[in-house]
C-alpha positions, 0 to 999 in steps of 0.5 A: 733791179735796173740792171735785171731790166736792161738785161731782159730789154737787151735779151728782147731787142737781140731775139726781136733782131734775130725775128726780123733776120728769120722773116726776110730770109723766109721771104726771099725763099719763098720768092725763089721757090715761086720763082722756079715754079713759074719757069717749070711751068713756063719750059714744061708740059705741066699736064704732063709732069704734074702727075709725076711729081706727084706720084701718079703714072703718066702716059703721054708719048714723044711724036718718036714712039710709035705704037701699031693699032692693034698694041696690047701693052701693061704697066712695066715699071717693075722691070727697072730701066735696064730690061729691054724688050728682048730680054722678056717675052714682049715685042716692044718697050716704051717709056713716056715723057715722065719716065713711065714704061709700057711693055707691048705685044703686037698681036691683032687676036690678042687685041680682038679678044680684050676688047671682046672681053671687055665690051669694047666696040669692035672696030675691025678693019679688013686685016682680020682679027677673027675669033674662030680660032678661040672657039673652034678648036676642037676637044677644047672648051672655056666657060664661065660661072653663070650666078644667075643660077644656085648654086652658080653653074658653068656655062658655055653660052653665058659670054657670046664670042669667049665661053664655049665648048666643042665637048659634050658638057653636061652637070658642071663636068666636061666629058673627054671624046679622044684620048690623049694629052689635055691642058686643064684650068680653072679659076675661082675669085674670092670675096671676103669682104663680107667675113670677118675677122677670120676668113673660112677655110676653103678647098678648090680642086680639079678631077676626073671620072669615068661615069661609068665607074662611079663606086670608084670616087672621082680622082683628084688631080689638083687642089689648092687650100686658102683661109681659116686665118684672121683677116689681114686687110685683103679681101680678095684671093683668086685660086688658079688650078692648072696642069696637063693630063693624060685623059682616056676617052669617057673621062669627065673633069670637073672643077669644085670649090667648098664654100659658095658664098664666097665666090666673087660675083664679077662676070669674068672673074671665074672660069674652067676650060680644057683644050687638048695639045697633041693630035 
């Protein structure tokens, strides 16, 4: 038994020793580590790299980057480091302190629209920055959904400065004055969050008829099909129609979707427009 004992005391003073050893080694770590912290904190703009190390985006600048007022610029990070601006359709590309890159357009119209888009106060100066480009073009037209209406109905009115028409326009369909070539486009945003499990099957298309041949059907130009699944966690889906047409004059387009309860409600998230390309 003695020996049994001194066993087990040796086993317990050898395992309390490798204890104490564990403990001082943790706290010198732990020392290190509240040691680089401090001077991170002391040779670094926190606020700035904090976001970093944690993942978020972070967009504060150097005094070197230089951005006009009248910048439109969008996330970039996606392109990877060695893209630059001349190899994509953007006029520059910056990277913030920690590592972030915006990729920018200079262009005062773009500007005007966004902020008109968006509600943003206007803050012109004396360089321009005028719409009536947008809505007097003519044989062109851009509306949006009005949901205070049932069903929703497009309207011309219902976003002062952005939907218009300089078409005749009359029961949801544009009506073409002059033959030719027309760019046409339309797009519905769905919400499923209220269905489920299976989402609906749904239909969007554009066509075209003449009002004076109706026993002919509408033609059907372009047409898109989502749904009649399970869902899978995406509750929103945005059906985008577009395409060029060669349009006699008469003709009225339209744009349909099958299933109305599923239209997103968001102001701008629905809208069908026309504009023609040659003269």
């Amino acid at each position: 038994m003695s020996l049994r004992c001194n066993s087990y005391l040796q086993n317990g003073s050898k395992l309390k020793t490798v204890l104490i050893i564990s403990l001082l080694l943790n706290l010198i770590l732990l020392g290190v580590c509240l040691g680089l912290r401090l001077w991170w904190r002391n040779n670094h703009d926190t606020s700035v790299n904090d976001g970093a190390l944690h993942g978020e985006r972070c967009y504060s600048f150097g005094s070197e980057v230089n951005l006009s007022k009248d910048s439109v610029c969008v996330s970039c990070d996606h392109l990877g480091d060695d893209v630059r601006a001349e190899d994509t359709l953007y006029d520059v590309i910056v990277s913030s302190k920690c590592g972030n890159r915006l990729c920018c357009y200079r262009d005062r119209d773009i500007w005007s629209l966004i902020h008109m888009v968006l509600e943003i106060p206007d803050q012109r100066s004396t360089e321009g920055g005028d719409l009536t480009w947008w809505y007097n073009r003519p044989d062109a037209a851009h509306l949006f959904l009005d949901h205070s209406l049932s069903p929703p109905q497009w309207s011309p009115n219902n976003v002062p400065g952005v939907s218009f028409t300089n078409l005749p326009f009359n029961n949801n369909r544009i009506s073409i004055q002059r033959e030719g070539l027309y760019f046409v486009y339309a797009v519905f945003s769905l919400d499923f969050s209220n269905f489920g499990p299976g989402i609906p099957q749904v239909y969007h298309n554009i066509t075209s008829q003449h009002p004076l041949l109706t026993r002919t059907g509408p033609e059907l130009h372009f047409m898109n099909k989502y749904g009649g699944f399970t869902k899978s966690g995406q509750n929103y889906y945005s059906s985008f129609l577009s395409g060029i047409l060669h349009l006699r004059r008469g003709v009225e387009i339209a744009t349909q979707i099958s299933l109305h309860s599923m239209i997103d409600i968001t102001k701008y998230s629905n809208y069908f427009g026309v504009f023609k390309l040659n003269k």
